[in-house]
N, C-alpha and C positions, 0 to 999 in steps of 0.2 A: 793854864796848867791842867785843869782838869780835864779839859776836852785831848790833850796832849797824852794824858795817864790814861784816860779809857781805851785812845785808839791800842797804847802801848797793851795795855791789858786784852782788848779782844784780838790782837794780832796774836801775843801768846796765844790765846784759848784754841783759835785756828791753826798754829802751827804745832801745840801740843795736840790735838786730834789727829792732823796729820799725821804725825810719826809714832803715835800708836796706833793709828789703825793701818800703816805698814808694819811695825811688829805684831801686830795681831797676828798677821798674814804669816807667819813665822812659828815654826813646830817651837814646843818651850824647851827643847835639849838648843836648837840654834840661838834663842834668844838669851839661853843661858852661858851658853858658849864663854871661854875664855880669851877677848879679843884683844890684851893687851893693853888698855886704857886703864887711867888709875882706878876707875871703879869696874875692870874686868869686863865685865858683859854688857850686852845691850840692855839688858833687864836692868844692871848693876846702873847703867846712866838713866836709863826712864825712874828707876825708885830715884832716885839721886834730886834729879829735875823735880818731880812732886815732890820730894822731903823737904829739898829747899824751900818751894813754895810754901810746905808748911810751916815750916822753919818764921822766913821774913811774915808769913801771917799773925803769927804768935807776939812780933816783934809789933806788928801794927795796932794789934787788937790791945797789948799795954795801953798804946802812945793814945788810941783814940775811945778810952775808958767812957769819955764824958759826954761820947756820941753813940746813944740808944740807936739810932739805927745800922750805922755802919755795924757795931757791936753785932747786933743781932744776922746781920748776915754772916758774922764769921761763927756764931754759936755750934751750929749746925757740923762746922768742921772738927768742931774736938775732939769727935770719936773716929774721924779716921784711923785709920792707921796704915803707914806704910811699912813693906816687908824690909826687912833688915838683910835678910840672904838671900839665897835660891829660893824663889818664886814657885808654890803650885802652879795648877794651871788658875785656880781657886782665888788663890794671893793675887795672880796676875789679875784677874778678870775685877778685883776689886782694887787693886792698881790702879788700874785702867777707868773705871768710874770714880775711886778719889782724886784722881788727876782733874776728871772732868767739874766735878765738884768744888776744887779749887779754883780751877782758874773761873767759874762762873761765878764765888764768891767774891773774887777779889773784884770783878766786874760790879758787884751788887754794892761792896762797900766804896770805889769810886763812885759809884753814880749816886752814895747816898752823901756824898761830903761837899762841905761849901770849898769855895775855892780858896778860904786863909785855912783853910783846912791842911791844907800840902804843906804847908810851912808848920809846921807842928814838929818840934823835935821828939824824934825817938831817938831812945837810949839804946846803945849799939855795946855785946858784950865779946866782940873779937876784937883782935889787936890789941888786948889790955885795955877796954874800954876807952880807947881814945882815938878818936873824941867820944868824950862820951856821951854824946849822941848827936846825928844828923836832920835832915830834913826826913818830913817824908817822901816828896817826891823823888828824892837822891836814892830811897831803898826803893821806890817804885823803879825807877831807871834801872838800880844795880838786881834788881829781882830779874827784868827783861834781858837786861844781859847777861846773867846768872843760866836763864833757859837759853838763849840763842846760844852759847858758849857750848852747852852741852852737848843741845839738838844737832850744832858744827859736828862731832866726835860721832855722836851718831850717824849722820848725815855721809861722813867722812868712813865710817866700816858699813855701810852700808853700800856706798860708790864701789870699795875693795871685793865686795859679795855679789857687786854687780847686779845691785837689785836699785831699780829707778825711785829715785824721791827727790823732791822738791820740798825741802823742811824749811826755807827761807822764802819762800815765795811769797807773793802781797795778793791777798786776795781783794778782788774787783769789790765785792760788798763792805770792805773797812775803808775805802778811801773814795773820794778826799772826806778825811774829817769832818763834821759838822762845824760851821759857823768860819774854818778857816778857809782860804784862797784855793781857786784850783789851779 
């Protein structure tokens, strides 16, 4: 399981890079733009994708109290912050490295967890808590899907702007996995 979460986690980290460093590429009246998606802009889904992530971090960092080191790689994340609205260029640019920051965290707390580690319920406060609470690896899963869902939306007014991405791509250096088959 854990060699399973890491890959899931550094694919994030690599396809979050990717699609901001194509809206980088993008003046901030376009990435502010009103695209139609339920979080508006392109900006409106990049803050989205990182809040989430902090979001399920906050969720994890509960569940795994009892683990000094995992803990201590999310320390560092508290004082993020992501923007709530229209993005400076300021906001964005620290967007853009809390994003980075996250997902390199989340990488630091897999790789500091044993493997009955995944099995650790966390306590889940949507749906009216129920259940009230899953695995951890189920919120690892639904965090990767949580980003791929987005980065789609992006991906998807990005195609319409006629501007080239590749946000689902597998990069050559994450695969095959360690320890599993090729």
């Amino acid at each position: 399981m854990k060699e399973t979460c890491l890959l899931f986690a550094q694919y994030q980290k690599a396809r979050n890079h990717a699609v901001f460093s194509i809206l980088q590429t993008l003046s901030p009246a376009e990435r502010e733009k009103e695209r139609g998606s339920y979080y508006g802009s392109l900006s409106g889904l990049a803050r989205h994708i990182a809040g989430g992530t902090f979001f399920f971090q906050g969720l994890f960092k509960g569940a795994l109290s009892h683990h000094d080191t995992a803990v201590k790689a999310l320390v560092p994340l508290e004082s993020l912050t992501i923007p709530q609205d229209t993005a400076t260029e300021a906001q964005w640019n620290a967007l853009v490295s809390a994003c980075a920051s996250l997902d390199e965290g989340l990488i630091q707390v897999i790789s500091a967890l044993d493997e009955q580690d995944f099995a650790i319920p966390v306590p889940v406060q949507w749906y009216g808590g129920n259940p009230p609470a899953v695995p951890l690896y189920f919120l690892l899963h639904q965090l990767t899907l949580h980003g791929s869902h987005h980065r789609g939306q992006i991906s998807q007014i990005l195609d319409e702007l006629k501007i080239d991405n590749d946000l689902f791509g597998i990069d050559a250096a994450l695969l095959p996995p360690p320890g599993l088959p090729q």
